[in-house]
Backbone bond lengths (Angstrom), bond angles and torsions (degrees), N, CA, C in turn:
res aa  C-N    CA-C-N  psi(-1)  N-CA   C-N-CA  omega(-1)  CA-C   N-CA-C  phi
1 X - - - 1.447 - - 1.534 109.38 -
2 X 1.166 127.18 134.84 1.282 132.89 171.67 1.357 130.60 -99.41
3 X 1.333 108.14 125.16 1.457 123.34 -173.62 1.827 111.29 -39.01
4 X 1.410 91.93 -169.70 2.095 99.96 167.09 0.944 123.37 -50.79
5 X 1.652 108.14 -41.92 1.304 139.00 -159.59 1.688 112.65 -100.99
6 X 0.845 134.17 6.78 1.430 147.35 160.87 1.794 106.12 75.67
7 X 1.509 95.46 59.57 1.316 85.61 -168.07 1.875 88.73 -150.67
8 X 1.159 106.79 156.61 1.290 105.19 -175.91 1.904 126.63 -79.72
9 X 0.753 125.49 87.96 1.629 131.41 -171.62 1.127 118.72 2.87
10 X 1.356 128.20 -39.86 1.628 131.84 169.17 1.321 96.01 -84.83
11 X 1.015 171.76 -4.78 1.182 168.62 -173.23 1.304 112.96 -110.48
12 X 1.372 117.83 -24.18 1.581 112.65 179.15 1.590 95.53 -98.43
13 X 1.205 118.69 -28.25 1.527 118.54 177.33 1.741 102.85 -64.98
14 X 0.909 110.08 -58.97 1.339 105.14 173.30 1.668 122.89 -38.35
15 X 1.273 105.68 -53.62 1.490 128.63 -173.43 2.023 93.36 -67.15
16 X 1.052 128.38 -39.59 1.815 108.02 172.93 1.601 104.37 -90.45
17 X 1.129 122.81 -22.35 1.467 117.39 151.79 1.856 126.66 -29.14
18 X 1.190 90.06 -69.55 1.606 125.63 178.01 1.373 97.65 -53.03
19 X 1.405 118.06 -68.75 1.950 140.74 -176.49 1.484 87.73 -32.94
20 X 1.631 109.88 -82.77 1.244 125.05 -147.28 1.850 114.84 -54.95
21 X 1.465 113.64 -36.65 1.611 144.99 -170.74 1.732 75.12 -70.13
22 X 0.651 133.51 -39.11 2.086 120.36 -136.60 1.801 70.54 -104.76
23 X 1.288 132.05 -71.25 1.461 132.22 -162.63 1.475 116.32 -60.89
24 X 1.402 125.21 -13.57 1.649 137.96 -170.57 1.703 84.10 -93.27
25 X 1.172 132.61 -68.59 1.403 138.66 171.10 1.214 108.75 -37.95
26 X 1.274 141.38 -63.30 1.140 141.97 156.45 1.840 121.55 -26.03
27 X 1.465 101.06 -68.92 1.586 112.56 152.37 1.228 112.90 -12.15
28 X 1.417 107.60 -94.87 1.913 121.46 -171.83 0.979 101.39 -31.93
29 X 1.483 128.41 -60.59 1.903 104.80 -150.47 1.752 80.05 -98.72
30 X 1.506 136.84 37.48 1.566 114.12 124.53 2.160 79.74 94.62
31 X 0.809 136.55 -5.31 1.175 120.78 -177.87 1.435 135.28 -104.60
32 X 1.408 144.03 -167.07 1.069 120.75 -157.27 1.477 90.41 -151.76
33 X 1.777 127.07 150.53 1.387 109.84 -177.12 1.477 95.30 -135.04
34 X 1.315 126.32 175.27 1.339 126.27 -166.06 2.073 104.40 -107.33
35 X 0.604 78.30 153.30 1.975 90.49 -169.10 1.737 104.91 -47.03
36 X 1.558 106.99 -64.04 1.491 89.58 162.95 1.563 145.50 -48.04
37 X 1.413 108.23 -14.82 1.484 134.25 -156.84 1.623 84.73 -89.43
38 X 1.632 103.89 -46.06 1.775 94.22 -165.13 1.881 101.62 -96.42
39 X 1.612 104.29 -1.92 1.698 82.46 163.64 0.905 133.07 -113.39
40 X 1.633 119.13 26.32 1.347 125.96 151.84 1.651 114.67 -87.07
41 X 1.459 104.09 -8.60 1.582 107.48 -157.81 1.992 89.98 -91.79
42 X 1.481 115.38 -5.98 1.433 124.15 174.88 1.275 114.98 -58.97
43 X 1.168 140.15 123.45 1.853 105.91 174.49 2.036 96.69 -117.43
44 X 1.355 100.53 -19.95 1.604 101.72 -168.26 1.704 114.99 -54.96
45 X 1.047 96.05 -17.36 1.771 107.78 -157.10 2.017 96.06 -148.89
46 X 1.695 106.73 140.14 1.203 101.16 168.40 1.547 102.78 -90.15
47 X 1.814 100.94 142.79 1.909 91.66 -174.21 1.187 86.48 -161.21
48 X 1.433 113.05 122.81 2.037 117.73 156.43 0.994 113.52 -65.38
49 X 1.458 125.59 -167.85 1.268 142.27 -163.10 1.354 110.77 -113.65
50 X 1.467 98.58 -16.52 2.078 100.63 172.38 1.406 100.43 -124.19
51 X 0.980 135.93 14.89 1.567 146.98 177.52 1.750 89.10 -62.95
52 X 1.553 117.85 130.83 1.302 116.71 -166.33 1.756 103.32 -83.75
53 X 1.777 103.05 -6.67 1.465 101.03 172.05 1.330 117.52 -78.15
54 X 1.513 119.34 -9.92 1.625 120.95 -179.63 1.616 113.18 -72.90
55 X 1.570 101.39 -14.04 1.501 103.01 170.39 1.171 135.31 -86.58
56 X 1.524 95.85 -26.86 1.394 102.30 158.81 1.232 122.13 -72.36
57 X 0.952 148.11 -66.54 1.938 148.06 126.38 1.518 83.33 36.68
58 X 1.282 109.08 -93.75 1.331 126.73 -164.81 1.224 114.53 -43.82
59 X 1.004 129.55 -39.51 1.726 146.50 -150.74 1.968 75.01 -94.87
60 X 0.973 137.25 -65.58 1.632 135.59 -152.75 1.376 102.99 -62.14
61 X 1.669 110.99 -36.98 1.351 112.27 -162.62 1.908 102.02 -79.62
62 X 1.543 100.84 -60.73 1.607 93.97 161.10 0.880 152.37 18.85
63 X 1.795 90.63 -90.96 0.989 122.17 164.73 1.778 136.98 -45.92
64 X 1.416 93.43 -57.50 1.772 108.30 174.86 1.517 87.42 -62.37
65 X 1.456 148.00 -72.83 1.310 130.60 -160.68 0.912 113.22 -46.16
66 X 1.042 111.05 -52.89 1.684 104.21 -171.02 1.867 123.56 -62.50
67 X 1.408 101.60 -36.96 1.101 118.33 162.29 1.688 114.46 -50.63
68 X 1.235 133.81 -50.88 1.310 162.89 -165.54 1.677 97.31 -72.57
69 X 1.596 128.34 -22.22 1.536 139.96 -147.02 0.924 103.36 63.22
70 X 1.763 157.38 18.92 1.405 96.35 -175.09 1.925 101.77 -115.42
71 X 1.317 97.37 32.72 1.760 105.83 169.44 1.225 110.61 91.89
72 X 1.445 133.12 146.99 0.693 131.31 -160.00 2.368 113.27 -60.39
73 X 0.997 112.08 93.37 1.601 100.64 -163.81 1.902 113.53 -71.44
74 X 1.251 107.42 9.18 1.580 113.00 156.99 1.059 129.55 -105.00
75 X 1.381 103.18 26.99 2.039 119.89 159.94 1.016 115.42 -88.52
76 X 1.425 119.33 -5.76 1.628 118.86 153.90 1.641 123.11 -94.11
77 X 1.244 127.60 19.04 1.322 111.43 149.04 1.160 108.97 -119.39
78 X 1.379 91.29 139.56 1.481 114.89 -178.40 1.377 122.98 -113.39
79 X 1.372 113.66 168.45 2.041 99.68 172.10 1.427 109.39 -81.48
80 X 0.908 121.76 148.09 1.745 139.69 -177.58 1.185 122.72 -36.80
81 X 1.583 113.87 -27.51 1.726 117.71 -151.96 1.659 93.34 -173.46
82 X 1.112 145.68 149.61 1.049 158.75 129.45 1.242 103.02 143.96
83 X 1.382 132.59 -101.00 1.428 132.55 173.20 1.507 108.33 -92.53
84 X 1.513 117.70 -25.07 1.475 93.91 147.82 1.785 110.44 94.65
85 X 1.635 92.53 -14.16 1.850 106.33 154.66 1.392 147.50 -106.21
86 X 1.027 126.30 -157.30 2.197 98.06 -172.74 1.659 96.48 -88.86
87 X 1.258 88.18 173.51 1.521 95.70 -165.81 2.117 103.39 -94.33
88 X 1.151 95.24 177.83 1.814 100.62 -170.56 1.483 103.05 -33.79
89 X 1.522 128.38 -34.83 1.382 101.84 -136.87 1.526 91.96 -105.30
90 X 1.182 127.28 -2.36 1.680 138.79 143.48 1.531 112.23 -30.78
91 X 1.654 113.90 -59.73 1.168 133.17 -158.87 1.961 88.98 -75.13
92 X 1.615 99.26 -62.22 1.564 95.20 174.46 1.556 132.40 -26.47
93 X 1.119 70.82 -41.13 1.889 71.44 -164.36 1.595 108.13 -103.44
94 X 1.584 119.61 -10.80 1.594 133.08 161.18 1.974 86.82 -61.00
95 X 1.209 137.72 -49.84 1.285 124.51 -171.42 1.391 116.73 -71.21
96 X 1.406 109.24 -44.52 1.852 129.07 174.50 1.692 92.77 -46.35
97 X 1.294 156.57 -53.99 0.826 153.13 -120.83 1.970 102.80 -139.00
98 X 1.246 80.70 21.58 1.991 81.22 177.79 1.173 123.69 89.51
99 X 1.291 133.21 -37.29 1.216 154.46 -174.81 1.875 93.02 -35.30
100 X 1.739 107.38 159.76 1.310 109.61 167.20 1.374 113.10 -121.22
101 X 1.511 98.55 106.10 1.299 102.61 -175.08 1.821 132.39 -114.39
102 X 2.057 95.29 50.03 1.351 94.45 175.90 1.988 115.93 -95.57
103 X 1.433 106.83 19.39 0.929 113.94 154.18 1.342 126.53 -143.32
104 X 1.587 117.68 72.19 1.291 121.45 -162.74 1.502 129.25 -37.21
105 X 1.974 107.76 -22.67 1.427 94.00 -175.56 1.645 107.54 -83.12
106 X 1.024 117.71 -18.99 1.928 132.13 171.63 1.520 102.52 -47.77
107 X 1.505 92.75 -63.28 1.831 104.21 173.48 1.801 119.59 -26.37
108 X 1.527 82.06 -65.54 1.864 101.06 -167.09 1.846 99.41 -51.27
109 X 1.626 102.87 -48.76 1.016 79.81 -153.67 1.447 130.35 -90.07
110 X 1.290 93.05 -10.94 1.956 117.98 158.24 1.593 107.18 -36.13
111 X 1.786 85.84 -56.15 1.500 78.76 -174.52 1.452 119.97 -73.95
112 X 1.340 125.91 -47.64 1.462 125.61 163.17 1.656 118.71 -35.74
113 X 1.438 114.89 -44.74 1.371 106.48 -172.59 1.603 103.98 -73.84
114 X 1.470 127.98 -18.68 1.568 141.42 -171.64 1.500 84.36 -73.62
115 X 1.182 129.24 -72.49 1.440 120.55 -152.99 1.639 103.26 -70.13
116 X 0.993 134.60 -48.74 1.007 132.93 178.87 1.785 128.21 -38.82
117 X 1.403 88.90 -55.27 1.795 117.20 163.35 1.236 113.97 -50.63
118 X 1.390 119.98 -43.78 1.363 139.28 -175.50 1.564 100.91 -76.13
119 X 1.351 143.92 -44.38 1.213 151.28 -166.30 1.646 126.28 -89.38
120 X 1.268 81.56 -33.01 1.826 79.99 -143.95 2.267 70.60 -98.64
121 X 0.958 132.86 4.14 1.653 129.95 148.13 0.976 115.29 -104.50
122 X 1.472 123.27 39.14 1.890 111.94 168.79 1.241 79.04 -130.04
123 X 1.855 116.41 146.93 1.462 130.34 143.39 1.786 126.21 -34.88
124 X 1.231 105.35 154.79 1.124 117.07 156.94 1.644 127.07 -23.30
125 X 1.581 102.83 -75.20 1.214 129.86 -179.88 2.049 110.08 -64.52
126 X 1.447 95.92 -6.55 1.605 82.32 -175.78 1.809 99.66 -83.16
């Protein structure tokens, strides 16, 4: 049976599994990767990088972190080239979730410096 997202339920679970493992790694060594970078790094599910389902992905994973404390952990992908931070629906759902977002770059980076802080001091095994 297939999810919202036209994808099969174990397979999309897998696929923020996969997301989240690749972005916690990312975390630790403090860095940040660009959306295409992490949707080739997907293998459970085929998914681009502007595919409007990668936001949701994103938006699920987020969410549970942030929920979980440890900040929102999809403030580290960013777009590739231009300004080089997450795109609107980052900010969206940083507001959906309380966040204060009348200065979005304050936002990002609260949240980036939260996950980071949060990551890059937990073990391996955590």
């Amino acid at each position: 049976m297939l999810n919202t997202y036209g994808y099969a339920g174990p397979d999309w679970e897998k696929a923020k599994t996969q997301a989240t493992e690749i972005l916690i790694n990312v975390a630790r060594r403090k860095g940040r990767i660009a959306y295409s970078e992490l949707a080739v790094q997907i293998t459970a599910i085929q998914i681009e990088a502007h595919d409007p389902r990668m936001f949701h992905l994103l938006g699920e994973i987020g969410t549970a972190e942030d929920k979980a404390g440890r900040g929102m952990l999809t403030a580290i992908v960013v777009h590739k080239s231009g300004d080089m931070q997450p795109g609107p629906g980052f900010f969206e759902l940083a507001k959906s979730l309380g966040k204060d977002t009348s200065d979005i770059l304050v936002c990002w980076i609260n949240e980036f410096n939260k996950v980071h802080d949060y990551w890059a001091n937990k073990s391996k095994s955590t």
